[in-house]
C-alpha positions in Angstrom: -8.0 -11.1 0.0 -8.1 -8.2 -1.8 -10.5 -5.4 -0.4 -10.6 -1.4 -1.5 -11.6 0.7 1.3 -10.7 3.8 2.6 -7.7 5.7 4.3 -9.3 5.1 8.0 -9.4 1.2 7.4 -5.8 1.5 6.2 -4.6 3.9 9.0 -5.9 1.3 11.7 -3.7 -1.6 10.5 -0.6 -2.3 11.5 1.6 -1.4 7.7 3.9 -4.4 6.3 4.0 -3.2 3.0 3.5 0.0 0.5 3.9 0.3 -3.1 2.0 2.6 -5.6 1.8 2.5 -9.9 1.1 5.2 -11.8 -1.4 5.5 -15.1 -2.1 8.9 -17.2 -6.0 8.8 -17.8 -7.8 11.5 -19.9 -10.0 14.2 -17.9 -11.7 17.0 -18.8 -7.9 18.8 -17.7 -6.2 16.9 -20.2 -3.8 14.3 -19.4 -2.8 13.6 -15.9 -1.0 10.7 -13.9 -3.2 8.6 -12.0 -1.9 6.9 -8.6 -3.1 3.7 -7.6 -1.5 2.9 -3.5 -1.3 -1.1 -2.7 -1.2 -1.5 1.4 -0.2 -4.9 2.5 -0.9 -5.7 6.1 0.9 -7.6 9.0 -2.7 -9.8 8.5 -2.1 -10.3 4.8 -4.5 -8.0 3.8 -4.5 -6.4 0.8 -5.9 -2.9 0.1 -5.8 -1.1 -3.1 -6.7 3.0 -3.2 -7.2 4.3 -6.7 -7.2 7.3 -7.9 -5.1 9.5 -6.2 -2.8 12.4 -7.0 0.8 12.6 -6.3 0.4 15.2 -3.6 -2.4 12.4 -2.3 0.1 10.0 -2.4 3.1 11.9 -0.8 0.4 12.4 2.1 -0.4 9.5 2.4 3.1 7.8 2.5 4.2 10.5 5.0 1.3 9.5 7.2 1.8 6.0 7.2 5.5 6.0 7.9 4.8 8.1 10.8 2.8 5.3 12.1 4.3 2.5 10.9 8.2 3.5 10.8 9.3 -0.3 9.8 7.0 -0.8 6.4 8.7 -2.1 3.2 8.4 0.8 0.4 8.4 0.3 -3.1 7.6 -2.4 -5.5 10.0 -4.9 -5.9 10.4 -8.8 -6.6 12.9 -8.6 -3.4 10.2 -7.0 -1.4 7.6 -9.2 -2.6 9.5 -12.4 -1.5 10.4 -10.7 2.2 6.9 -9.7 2.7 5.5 -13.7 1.5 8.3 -14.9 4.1 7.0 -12.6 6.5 3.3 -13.2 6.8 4.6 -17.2 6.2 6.5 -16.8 9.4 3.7 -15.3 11.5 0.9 -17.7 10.3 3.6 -20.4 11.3 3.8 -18.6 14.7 -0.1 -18.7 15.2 -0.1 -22.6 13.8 
């Protein structure tokens, strides 16, 4: 599940996961580094925000570890398997 919404859908679930990737893209400007922001919830769901800046990003990162204190950061294959075991555990849990 894989859904793009806002910041208000994202700031109402409970964080698991947060990673972002970077992109130049041409503008009118020039040049400039494009942020895309992958949120992965306790739920499983995905949500992907594109287009941001880096002070957009930084913003948004501060906000959501202020909620959500306990979130893994960062892209990595390590993360990726923790958060699979994670949402694997809780569906267990539910079952």
């Amino acid at each position: 599940l894989r859904m793009s919404r806002g910041l208000g859908d994202v700031y109402k679930r409970q964080v698991l996961w947060i990673y972002d990737h970077a992109a130049m893209r041409r503008t009118i400007k020039g040049r400039q580094l494009s942020y895309t922001i992958h949120v992965v919830t306790m739920k499983g769901e995905e949500y992907t925000l594109t287009g941001k800046s880096h002070r957009e990003v930084s913003a948004i990162y501060h906000e959501l570890n202020t909620r959500y204190p306990n979130f893994f950061f960062g892209y990595s294959k390590e993360h990726q398997e923790m958060v699979q075991y994670v949402l694997h555990e809780m569906k267990n849990e539910k079952a």
